[in-house]
GUBAKOL-207513 format. One record per residue (C-alpha): y, x, z. Coordinates in steps of 0.1 Angstrom, whole numbers. Example, Ala and Ser with C-alpha at 12.3 -4.5 7.8 and 13.67 -1.06 7.14 Angstrom:
<nodes>
      c2      c1      c3
     -45     123      78
     -11     137      71
</nodes>
This chain:
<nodes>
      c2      c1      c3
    1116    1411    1169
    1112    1389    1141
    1088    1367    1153
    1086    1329    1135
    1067    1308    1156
    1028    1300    1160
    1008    1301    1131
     976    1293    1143
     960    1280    1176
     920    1289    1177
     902    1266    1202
     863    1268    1218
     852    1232    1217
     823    1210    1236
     819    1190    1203
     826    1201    1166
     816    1172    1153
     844    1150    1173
     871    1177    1169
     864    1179    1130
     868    1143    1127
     898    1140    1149
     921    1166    1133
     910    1151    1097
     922    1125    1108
     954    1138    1122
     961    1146    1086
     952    1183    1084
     935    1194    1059
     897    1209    1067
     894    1244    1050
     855    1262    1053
     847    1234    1073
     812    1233    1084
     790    1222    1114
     800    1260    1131
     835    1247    1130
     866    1260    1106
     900    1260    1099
     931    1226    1095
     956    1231    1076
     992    1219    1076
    1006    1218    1042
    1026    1252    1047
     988    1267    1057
     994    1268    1094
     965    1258    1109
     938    1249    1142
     908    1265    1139
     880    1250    1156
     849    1268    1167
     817    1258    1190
     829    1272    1228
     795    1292    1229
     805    1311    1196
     804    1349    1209
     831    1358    1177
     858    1337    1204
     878    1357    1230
     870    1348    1266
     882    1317    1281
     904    1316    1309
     884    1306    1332
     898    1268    1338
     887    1236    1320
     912    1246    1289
     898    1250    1253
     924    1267    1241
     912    1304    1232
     937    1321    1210
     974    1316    1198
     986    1338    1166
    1019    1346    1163
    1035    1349    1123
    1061    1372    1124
    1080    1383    1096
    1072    1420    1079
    1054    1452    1091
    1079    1465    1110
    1078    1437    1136
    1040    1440    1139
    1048    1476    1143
    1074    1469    1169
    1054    1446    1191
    1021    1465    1191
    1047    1500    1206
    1065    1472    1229
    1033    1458    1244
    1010    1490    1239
    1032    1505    1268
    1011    1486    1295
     984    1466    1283
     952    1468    1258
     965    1462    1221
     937    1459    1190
     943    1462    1158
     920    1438    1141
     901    1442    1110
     925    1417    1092
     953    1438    1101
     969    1409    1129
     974    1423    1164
     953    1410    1195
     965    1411    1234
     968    1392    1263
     999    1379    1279
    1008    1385    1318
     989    1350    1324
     956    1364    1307
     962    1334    1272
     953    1359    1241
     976    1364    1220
     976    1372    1178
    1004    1385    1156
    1002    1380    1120
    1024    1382    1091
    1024    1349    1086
    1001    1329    1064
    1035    1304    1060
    1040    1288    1028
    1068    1266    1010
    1069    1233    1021
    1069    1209     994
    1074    1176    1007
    1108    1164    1007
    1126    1156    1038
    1131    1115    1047
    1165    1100    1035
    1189    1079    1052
    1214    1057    1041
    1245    1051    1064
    1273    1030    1062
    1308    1054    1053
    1284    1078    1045
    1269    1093    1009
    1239    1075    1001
    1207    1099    1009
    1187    1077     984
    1195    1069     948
    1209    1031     941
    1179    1009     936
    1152    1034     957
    1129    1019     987
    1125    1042    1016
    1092    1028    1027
    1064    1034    1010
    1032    1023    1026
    1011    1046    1004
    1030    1080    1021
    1009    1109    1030
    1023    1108    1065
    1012    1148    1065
    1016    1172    1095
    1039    1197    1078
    1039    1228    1100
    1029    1245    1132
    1059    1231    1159
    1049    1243    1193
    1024    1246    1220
    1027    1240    1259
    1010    1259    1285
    1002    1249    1320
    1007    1282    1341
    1008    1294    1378
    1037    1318    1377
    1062    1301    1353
    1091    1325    1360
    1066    1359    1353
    1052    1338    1328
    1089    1332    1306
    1097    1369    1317
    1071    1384    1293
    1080    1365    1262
    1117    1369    1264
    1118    1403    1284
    1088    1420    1258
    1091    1398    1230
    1127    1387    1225
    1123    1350    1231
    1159    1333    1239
    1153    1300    1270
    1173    1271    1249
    1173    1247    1279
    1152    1241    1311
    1141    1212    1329
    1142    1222    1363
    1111    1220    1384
    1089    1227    1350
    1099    1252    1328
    1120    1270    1300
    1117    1261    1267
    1112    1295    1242
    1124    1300    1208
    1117    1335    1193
    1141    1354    1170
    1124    1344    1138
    1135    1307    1141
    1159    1280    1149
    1138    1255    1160
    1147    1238    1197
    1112    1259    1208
    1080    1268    1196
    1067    1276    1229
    1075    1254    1267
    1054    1264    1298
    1056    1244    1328
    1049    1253    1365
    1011    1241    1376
     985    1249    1403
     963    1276    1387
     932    1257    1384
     950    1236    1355
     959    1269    1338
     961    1263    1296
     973    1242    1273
     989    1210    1276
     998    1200    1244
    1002    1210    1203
    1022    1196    1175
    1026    1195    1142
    1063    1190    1126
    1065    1158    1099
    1090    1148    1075
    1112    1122    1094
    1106    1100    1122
    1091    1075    1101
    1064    1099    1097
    1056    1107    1131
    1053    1064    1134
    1034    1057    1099
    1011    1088    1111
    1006    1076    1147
    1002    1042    1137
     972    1055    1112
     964    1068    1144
     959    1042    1164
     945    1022    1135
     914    1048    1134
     910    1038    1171
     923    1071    1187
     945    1068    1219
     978    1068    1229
     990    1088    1254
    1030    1088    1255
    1057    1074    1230
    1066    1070    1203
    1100    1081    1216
    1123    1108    1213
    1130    1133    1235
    1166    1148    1245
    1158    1180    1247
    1154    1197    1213
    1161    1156    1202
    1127    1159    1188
    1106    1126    1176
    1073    1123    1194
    1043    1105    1199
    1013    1122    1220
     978    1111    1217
     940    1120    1240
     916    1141    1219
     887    1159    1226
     901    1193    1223
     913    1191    1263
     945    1188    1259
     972    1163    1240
     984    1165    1202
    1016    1157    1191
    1032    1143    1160
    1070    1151    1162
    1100    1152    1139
    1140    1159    1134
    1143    1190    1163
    1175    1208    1171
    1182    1241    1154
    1204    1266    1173
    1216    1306    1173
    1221    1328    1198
    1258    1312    1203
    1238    1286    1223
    1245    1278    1256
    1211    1271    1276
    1214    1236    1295
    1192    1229    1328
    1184    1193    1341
    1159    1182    1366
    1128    1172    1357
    1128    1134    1355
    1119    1103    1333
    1155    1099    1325
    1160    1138    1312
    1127    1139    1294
    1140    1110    1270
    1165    1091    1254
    1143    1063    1248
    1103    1052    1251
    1082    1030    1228
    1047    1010    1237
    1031    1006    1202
    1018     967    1200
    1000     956    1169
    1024     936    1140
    1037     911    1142
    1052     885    1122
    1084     859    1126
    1070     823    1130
    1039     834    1142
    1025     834    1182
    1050     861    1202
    1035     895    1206
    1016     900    1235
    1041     907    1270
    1071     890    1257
    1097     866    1274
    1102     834    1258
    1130     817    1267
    1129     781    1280
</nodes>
């Protein structure tokens, strides 16, 4: 099934206002924004839509703390809609909704959308790099850093789930849906990749008690790594937390930093993930510090040569 990856996650919030702000501020752009809630947009138009948890237009919660109330698949044609609304239709409930997307429930009771999907070129270029023995990746005389950059979330990356049964959980998307497991860290979870993509995973669920049932964390994809830290130190700047990194990851390699927000769960800025095809050869690790990354940042505010150290550091006698 040619399914890309998540095109749109639709959350019931406590507070509009707050979550508006935030994700503004995250760098996506508001779209029929409005006091009710609305739609963020990435610049290739996938999106987090936003609406007031008492709305009665949102599907039904699922009954823990989570926010989360809907994840829309894009997939690629008619046919695959077709496909997955004869896979799933064989034992479950499957709308077809007045936009012409699909609606249903996976085996852990998250709702689920496919779409074709609303994705869009992207337009901004990918960050350069300049190695010694190596082409040049910028033209002679051309600065890399630019203080002015948009620093924009690009695209839809991927979404984690908390759920009870992670093994029944991976079954349905790979078994029903054609997902391949690219690597697992033991003691969590597999991450997912569907057929329409290359990317590392668009989708990683990791083994909870039910009661912490939904979403962990979302991200958006960003031009380089020095994207994910000009947009997270923005971030910070706007006086938003920190939660984990900046860092990067080692599996799918992936650039991250995580920040708190008031949607319930963590967002993400990440950059540069693996691509792979079905020649692939899953890995599986335990679930430690050391496997979860190659390396971990603390963001401290600048600092200058000549000036007081930063705050924490040795200096020698």
């Amino acid at each position: 099934m040619n399914i890309i990856g998540p095109d749109e996650l639709l959350f019931g919030v406590d507070d509009v206002a707050a979550c508006t702000l935030y994700l503004s501020d995250y760098g996506l752009t508001p779209v029929d924004v409005g006091p009710a809630g609305g739609r963020f947009e990435a610049e290739d138009g996938t999106a987090v839509v936003i609406r007031a948890k008492n709305d009665p237009s949102l599907p039904a919660g699922l009954g823990t703390a989570s926010m989360l109330r809907k994840t829309t698949y894009g997939v690629a044609d008619a046919a695959t809609l077709e496909a997955i609304a004869k896979e799933l239709g064989r034992d479950r409930e499957v709308q077809r909704l007045a936009d012409g997307s699909l609606q249903t429930v996976d085996d852990m009771g998250f709702v689920l959308g496919f779409q074709r999907t609303v994705r869009r070129p992207v337009r901004t270029p990918a960050e350069t790099l300049n190695a010694p023995g190596a082409t040049p990746g910028r033209p002679i005389n051309a600065v890399a850093v630019d203080e002015g950059a948009s620093a924009r979330p690009l695209t839809l990356s991927h979404v984690v789930y908390f759920v009870p049964d992670e093994a029944k959980a991976a079954a349905f998307y790979t078994q029903r849906l054609g997902f391949r497991e690219t690597d697992r860290l033991l003691g969590a979870g597999g991450f997912l990749r569907p057929a329409g993509t290359q990317d590392h995973h668009t989708l990683f669920m990791i083994q909870t008690p039910p009661f912490m049932k939904g979403v962990e964390h979302f991200t958006f994809h960003m031009a380089g790594p020095t994207a994910v830290m000009q947009a997270g130190y923005r971030f910070i700047r706007k006086g938003y937390e920190s939660f984990w990194g900046p860092g990067r990851h080692k599996m799918g390699s992936n650039w991250f930093w995580y920040f708190n927000s008031p949607l319930g769960c963590h967002v993400e800025y990440d950059a540069d993930m693996d691509q792979h095809d079905d020649s692939w050869q899953a890995r599986a690790v335990p679930l430690t510090a050391e496997s979860s990354q190659l390396f971990l940042f603390t963001h401290r505010e600048k600092w200058a040569p000549g000036g007081p150290p930063p705050p924490g550091a040795k200096v020698p006698h």
